[in-house]
C-alpha positions in Angstrom: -106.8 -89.8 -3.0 -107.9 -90.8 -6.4 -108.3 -88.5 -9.6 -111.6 -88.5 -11.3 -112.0 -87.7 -15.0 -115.4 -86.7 -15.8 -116.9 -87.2 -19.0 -116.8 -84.1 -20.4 -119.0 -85.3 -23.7 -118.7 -83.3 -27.3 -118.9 -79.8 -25.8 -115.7 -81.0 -23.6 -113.6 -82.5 -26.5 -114.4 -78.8 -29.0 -113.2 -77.2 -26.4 -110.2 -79.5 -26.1 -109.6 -79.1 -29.4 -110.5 -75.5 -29.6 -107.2 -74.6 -26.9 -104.8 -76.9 -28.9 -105.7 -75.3 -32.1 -103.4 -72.3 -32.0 -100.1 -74.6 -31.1 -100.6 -75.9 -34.6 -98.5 -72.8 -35.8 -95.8 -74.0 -33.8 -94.7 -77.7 -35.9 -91.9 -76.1 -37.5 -89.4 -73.2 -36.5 -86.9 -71.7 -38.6 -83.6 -73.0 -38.4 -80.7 -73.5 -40.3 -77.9 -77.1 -40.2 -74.7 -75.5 -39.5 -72.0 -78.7 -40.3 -75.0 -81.3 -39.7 -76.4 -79.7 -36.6 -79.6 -77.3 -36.6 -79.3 -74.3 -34.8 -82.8 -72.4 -34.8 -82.8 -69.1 -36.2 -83.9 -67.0 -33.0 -80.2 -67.5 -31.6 -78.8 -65.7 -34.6 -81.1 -63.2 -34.3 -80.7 -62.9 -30.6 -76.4 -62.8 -31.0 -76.5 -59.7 -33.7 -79.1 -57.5 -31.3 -76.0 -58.1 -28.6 -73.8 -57.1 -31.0 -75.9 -54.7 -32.4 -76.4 -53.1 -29.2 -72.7 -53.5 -28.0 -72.3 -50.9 -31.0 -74.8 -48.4 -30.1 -73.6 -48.3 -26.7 -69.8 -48.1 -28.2 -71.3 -44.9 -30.0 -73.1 -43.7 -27.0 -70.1 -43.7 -25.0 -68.0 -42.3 -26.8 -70.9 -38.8 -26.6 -71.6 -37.2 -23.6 -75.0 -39.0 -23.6 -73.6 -42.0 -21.7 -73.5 -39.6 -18.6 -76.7 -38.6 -18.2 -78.3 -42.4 -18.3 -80.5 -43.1 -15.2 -80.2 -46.8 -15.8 -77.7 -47.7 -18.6 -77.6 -51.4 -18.2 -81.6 -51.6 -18.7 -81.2 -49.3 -21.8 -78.5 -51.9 -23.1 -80.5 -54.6 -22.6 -83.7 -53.2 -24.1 -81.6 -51.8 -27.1 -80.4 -55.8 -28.1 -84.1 -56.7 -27.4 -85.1 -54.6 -29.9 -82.5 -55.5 -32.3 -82.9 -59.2 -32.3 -87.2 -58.4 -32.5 -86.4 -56.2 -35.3 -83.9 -58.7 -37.3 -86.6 -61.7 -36.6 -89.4 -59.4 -38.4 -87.2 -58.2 -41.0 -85.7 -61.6 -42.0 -88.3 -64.1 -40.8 -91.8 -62.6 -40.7 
């Protein structure tokens, strides 16, 4: 079975272009060369929402709020979401 590519004319090739326009904003990501080797920035900011989080739930634990969580591990992981979103916007947005 063969592929057939249909000439799609001007209309096709705007709207070719019209998709690819919005990966434009994507040529270049933040990053930083650590000893020679770039690392891009969304790993830093994903490591300090872990350890960001790893502190709040040091701090929840240590309150009587840590017993009454329905599902701790989703709050945990939610929490160093957040963190690491929040860092990117305050640092790289």
């Amino acid at each position: 079975m063969a592929i057939v590519f249909k000439n799609r004319g001007h209309l096709g090739a705007l709207a070719d272009l019209s998709l690819m326009a919005p990966l434009a904003g994507c040529s270049h990501a933040p990053e930083y060369s650590i000893l020679g080797s770039f690392f891009p920035v969304w790993i830093f900011c994903s490591v300090s929402g872990l350890i960001l989080a790893m502190g709040a739930r040091a701090a929840i634990a240590r309150t009587a709020l840590a017993e009454h969580l329905a599902a701790p591990v989703l709050l945990y992981l939610a929490m160093a979401t957040f963190f690491a979103c929040m860092l990117w916007l305050l640092f790289y947005s």
